[in-house]
TORLOSE-800105 format. One record per residue: residue number from 1; x, y negated, z of N, C-alpha, C in turn. Coordinates in Angstrom, 3 decimals, always signed. Example, Ala and Ser with C-alpha at 12.3 -4.5 7.8 and 13.67 -1.06 7.14 Angstrom:
REM residues 2
    i      n_c1      n_c2      n_c3     ca_c1     ca_c2     ca_c3      c_c1      c_c2      c_c3
    1   +13.190    +5.690    +7.800   +12.300    +4.500    +7.800   +13.200    +3.300    +7.800
    2   +12.850    +2.250    +7.080   +13.670    +1.060    +7.140   +12.900    -0.030    +7.870
END
This chain:
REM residues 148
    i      n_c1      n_c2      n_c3     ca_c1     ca_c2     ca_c3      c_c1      c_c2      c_c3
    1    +0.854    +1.173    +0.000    +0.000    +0.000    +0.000    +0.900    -1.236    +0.000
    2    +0.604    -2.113    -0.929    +1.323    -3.606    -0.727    +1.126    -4.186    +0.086
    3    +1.817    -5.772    -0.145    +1.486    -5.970    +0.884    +0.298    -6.929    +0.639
    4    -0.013    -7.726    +1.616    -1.349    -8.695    +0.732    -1.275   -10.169    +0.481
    5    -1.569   -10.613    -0.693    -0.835   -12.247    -1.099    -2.286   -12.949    -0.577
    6    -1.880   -13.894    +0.126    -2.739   -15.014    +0.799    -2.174   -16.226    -0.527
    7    -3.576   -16.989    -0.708    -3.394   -18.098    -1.467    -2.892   -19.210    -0.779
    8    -1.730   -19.843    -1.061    -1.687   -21.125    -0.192    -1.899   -21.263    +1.514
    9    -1.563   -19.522    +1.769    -1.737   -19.173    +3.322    -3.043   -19.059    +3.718
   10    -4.191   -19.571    +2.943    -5.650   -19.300    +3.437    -6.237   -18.003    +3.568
   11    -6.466   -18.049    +4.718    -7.098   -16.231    +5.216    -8.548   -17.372    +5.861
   12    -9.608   -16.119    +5.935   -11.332   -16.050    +5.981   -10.636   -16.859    +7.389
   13   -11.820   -17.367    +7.809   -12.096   -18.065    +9.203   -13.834   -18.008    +8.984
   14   -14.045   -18.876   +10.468   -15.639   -18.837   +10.334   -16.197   -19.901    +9.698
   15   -15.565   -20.549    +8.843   -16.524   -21.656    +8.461   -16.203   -20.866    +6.519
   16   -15.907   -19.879    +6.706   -16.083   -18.520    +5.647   -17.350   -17.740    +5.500
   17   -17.708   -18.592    +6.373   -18.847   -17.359    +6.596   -20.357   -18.079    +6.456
   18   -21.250   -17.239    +5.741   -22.428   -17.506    +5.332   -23.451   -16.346    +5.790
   19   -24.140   -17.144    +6.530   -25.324   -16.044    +6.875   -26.554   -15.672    +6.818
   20   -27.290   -14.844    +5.996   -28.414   -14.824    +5.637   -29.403   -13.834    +5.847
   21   -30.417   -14.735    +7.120   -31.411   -13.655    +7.620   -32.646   -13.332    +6.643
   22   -32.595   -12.645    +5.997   -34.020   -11.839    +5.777   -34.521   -13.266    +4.352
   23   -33.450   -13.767    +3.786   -33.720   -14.653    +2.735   -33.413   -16.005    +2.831
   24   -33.207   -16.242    +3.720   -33.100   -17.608    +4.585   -31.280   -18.241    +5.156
   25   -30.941   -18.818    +4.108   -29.269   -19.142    +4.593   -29.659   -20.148    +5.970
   26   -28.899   -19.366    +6.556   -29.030   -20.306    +8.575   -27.623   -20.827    +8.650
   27   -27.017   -21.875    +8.926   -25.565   -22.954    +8.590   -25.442   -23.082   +10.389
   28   -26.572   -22.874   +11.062   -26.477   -23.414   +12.292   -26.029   -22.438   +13.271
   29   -25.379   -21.070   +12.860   -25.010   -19.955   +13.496   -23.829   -20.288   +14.317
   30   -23.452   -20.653   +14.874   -22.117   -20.855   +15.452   -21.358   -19.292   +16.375
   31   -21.867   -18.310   +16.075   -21.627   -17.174   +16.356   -22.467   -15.862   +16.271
   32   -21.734   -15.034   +16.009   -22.385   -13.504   +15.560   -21.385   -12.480   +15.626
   33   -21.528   -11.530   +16.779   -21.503   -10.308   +16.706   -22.162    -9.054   +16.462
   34   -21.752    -7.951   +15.918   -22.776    -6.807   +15.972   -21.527    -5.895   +15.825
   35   -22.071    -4.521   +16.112   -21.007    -3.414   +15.896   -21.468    -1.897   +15.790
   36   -21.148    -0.944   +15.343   -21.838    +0.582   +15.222   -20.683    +1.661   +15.403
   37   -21.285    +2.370   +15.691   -20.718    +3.518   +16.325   -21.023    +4.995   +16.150
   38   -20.271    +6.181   +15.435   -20.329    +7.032   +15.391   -20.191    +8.319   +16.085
   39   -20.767    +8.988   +17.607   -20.189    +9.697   +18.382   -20.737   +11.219   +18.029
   40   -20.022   +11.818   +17.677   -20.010   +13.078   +17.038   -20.260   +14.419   +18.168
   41   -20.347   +15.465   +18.421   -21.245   +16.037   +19.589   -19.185   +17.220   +18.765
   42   -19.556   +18.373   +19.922   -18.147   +19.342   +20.062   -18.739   +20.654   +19.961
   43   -17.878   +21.308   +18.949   -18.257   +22.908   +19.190   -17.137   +23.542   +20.201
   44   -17.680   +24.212   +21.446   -16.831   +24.772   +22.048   -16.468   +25.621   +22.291
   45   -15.899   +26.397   +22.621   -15.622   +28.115   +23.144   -14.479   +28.229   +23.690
   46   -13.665   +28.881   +24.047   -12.811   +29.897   +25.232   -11.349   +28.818   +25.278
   47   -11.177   +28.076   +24.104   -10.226   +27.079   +23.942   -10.380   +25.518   +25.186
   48    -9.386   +25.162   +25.475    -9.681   +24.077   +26.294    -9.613   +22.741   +26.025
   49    -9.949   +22.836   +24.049   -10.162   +21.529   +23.356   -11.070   +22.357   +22.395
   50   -12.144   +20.887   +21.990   -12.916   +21.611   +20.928   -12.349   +21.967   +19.451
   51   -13.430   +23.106   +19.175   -12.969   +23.827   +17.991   -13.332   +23.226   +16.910
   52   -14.188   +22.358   +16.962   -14.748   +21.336   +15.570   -15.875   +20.567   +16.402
   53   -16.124   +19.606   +15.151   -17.224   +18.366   +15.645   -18.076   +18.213   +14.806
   54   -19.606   +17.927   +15.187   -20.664   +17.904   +14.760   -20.533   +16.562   +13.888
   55   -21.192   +16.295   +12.850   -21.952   +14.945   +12.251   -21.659   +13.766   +13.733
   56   -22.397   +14.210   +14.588   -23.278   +13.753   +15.344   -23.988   +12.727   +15.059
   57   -24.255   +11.541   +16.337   -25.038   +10.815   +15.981   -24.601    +8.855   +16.134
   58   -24.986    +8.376   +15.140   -24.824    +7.346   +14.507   -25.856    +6.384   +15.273
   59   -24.932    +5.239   +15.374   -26.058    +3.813   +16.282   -25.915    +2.976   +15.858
   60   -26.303    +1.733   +15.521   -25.861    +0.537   +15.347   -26.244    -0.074   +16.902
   61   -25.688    -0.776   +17.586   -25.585    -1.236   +18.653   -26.303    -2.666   +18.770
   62   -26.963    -2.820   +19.966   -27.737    -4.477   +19.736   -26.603    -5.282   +19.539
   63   -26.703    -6.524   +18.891   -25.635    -7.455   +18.776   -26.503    -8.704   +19.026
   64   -25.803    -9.844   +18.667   -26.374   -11.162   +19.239   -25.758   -12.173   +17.997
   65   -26.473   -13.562   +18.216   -25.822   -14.570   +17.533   -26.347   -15.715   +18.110
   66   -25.854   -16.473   +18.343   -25.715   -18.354   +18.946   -26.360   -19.004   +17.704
   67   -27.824   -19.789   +17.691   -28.027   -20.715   +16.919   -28.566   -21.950   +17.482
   68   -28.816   -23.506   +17.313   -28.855   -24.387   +17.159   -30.335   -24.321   +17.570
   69   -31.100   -24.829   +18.739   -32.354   -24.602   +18.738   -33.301   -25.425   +17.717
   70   -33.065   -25.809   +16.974   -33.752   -26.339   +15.478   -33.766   -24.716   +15.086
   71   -32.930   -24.345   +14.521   -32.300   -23.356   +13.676   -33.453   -22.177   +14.415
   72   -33.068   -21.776   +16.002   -33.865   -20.840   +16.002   -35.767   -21.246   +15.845
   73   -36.094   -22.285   +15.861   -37.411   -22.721   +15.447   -37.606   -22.527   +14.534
   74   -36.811   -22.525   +13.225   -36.579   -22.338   +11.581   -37.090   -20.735   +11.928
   75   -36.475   -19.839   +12.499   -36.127   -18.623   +12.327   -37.658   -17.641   +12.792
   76   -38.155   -18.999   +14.044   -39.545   -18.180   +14.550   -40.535   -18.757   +13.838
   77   -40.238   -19.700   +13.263   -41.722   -20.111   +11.929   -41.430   -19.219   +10.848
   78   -40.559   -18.772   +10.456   -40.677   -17.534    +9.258   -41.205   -16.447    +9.542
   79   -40.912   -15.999   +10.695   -41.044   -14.840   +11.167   -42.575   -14.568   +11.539
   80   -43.642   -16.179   +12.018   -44.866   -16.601   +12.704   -44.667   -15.441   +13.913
   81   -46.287   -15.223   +14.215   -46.355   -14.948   +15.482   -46.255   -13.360   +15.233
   82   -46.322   -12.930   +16.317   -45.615   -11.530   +16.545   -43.602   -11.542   +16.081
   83   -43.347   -12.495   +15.944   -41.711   -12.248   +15.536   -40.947   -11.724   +16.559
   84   -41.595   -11.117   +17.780   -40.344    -9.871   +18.013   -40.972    -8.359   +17.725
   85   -42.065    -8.137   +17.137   -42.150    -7.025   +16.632   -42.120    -7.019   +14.836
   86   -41.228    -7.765   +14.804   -41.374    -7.674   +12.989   -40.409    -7.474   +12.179
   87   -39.878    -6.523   +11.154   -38.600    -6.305   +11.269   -38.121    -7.080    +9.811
   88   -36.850    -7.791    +9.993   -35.866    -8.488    +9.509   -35.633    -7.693    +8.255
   89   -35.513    -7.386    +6.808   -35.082    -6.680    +6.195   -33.785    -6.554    +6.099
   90   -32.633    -7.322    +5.772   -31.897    -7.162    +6.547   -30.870    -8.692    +6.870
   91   -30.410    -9.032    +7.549   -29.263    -9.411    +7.743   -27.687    -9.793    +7.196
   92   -27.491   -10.812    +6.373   -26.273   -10.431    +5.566   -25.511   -11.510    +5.938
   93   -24.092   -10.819    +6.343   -22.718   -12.045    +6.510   -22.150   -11.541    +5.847
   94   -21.888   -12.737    +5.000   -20.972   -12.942    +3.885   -19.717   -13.989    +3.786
   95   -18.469   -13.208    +3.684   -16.952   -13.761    +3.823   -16.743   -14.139    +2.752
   96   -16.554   -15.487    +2.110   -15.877   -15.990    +1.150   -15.160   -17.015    +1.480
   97   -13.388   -17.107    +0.594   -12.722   -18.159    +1.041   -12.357   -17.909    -0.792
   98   -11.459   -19.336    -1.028   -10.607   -19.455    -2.619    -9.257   -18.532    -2.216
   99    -8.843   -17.635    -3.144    -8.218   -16.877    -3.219    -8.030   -15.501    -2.466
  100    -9.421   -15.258    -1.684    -9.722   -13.790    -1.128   -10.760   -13.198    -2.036
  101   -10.978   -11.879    -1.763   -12.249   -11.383    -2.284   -13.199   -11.012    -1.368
  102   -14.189   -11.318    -1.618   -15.400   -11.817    -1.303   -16.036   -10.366    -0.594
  103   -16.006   -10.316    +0.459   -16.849    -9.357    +1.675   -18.088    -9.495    +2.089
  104   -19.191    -8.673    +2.020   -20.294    -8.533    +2.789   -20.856    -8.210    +3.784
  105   -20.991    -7.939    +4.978   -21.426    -6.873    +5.743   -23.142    -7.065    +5.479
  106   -24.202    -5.863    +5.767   -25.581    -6.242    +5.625   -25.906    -5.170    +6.802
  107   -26.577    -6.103    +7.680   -27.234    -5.656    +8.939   -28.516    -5.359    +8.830
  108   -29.041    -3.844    +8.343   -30.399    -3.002    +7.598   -31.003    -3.308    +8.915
  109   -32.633    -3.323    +8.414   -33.942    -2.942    +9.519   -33.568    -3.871   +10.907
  110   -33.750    -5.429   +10.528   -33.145    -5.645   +11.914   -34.459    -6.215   +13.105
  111   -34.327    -6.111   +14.474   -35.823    -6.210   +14.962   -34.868    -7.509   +15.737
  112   -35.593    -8.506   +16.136   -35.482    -9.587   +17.227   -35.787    -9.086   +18.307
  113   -34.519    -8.850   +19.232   -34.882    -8.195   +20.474   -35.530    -9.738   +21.433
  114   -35.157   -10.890   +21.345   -35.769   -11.907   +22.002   -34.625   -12.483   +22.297
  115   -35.344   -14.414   +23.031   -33.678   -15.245   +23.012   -33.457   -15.255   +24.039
  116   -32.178   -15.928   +24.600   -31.460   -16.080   +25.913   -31.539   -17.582   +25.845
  117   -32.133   -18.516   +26.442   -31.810   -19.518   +26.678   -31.547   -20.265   +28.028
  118   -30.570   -20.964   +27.290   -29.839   -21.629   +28.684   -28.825   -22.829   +28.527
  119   -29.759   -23.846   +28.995   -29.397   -25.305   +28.876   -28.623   -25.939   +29.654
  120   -27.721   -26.899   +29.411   -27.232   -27.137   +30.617   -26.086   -29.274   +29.890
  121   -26.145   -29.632   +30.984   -25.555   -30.679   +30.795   -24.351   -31.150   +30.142
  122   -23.818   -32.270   +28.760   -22.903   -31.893   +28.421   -23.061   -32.363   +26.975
  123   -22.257   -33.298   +26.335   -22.470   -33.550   +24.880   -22.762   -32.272   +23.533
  124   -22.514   -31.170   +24.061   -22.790   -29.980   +22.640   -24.292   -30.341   +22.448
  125   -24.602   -29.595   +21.145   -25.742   -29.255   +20.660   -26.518   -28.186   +21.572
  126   -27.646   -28.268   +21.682   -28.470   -26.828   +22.792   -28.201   -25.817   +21.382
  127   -27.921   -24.866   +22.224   -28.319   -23.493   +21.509   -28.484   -22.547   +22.247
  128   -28.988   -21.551   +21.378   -30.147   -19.919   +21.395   -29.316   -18.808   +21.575
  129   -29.222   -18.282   +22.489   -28.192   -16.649   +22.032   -29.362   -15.867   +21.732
  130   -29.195   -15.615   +20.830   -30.521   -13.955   +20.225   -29.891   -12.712   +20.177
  131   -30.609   -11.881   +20.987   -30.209   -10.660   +20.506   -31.264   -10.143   +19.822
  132   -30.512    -8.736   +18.809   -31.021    -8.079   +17.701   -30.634    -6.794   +17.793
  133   -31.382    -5.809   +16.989   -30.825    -4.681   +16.933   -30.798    -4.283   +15.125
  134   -30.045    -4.046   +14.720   -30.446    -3.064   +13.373   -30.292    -2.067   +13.787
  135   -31.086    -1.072   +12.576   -30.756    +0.243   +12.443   -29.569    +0.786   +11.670
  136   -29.049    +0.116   +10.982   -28.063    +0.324   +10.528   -26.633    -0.550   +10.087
  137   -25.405    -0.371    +9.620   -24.821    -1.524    +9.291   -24.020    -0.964    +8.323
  138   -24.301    -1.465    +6.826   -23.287    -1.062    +5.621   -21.816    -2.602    +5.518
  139   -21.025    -1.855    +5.738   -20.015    -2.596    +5.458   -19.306    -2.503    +4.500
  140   -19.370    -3.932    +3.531   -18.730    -4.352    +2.598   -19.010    -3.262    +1.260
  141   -20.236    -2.986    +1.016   -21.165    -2.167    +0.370   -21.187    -0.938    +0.953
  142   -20.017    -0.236    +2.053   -19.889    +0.975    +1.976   -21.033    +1.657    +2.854
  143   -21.463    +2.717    +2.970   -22.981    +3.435    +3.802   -21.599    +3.902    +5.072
  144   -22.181    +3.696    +6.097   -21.044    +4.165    +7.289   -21.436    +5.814    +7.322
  145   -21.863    +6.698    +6.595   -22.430    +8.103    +6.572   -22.653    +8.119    +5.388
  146   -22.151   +10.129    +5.323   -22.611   +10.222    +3.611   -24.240   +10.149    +3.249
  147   -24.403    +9.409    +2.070   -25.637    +9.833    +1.780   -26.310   +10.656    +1.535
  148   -25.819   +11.719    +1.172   -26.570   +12.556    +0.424   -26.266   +14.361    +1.402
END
């Protein structure tokens, strides 16, 4: 593997990043995590390490994101009423900078688990921590499991 040529030293940062819930580009994200996890189950017998590993089973983990309480008002008028039982189709952050190539992640089936708010004194902007859950997370087109 080479090694990797940065243009003019520019590598992704977060103002790389574009995020788009369910159709809707949101600019007011000032943070987003999510993450998934594959824990596979053990075949065992008379050995005192396992002898092989199952598929097992696959999660996408709740994650969260910080928005701008405008932004999350934007987010619960799309959604209208019932918007924590309604599911998000999906979720997409998208990495683009000049002279990288261009990354996706897409956060499938995502539900609004509900916000965290918490105000407090201090020149910033108020903002929303939301958590979410998807059911799934394809990164950078790839399916984290075979399909077929």
């Amino acid at each position: 593997m080479g090694i990797e040529q940065y243009i003019n030293g520019d590598v992704y940062d977060y103002s790389c990043i574009e995020i788009d819930l369910g159709g809707t580009i949101e600019t007011e994200i000032s943070d987003i995590n999510y993450k998934h996890m594959l824990t596979p189950g053990e075949l065992g017998g008379t050995k005192p390490y396992p002898l092989a590993f199952t598929q097992g089973d696959y999660k996408a983990d709740p994650g969260s994101f910080t928005v701008s309480l405008a932004g999350w008002k934007r987010i619960m008028d799309a959604q209208g009423d019932g918007y924590l039982a309604k599911l998000i189709k999906a979720i997409t952050v998208t990495f683009a900078n000049d002279g990288q190539p261009t990354q996706k992640d897409e956060l499938i089936g995502v539900r609004i688990l509900g916000p965290d708010k918490n105000f407090k004194k201090g020149g910033d902007a108020l903002g929303v921590k939301i958590q979410f859950r998807p059911l799934r997370i394809r990164e950078n087109g790839r399916e984290p499991l075979p399909t077929s």
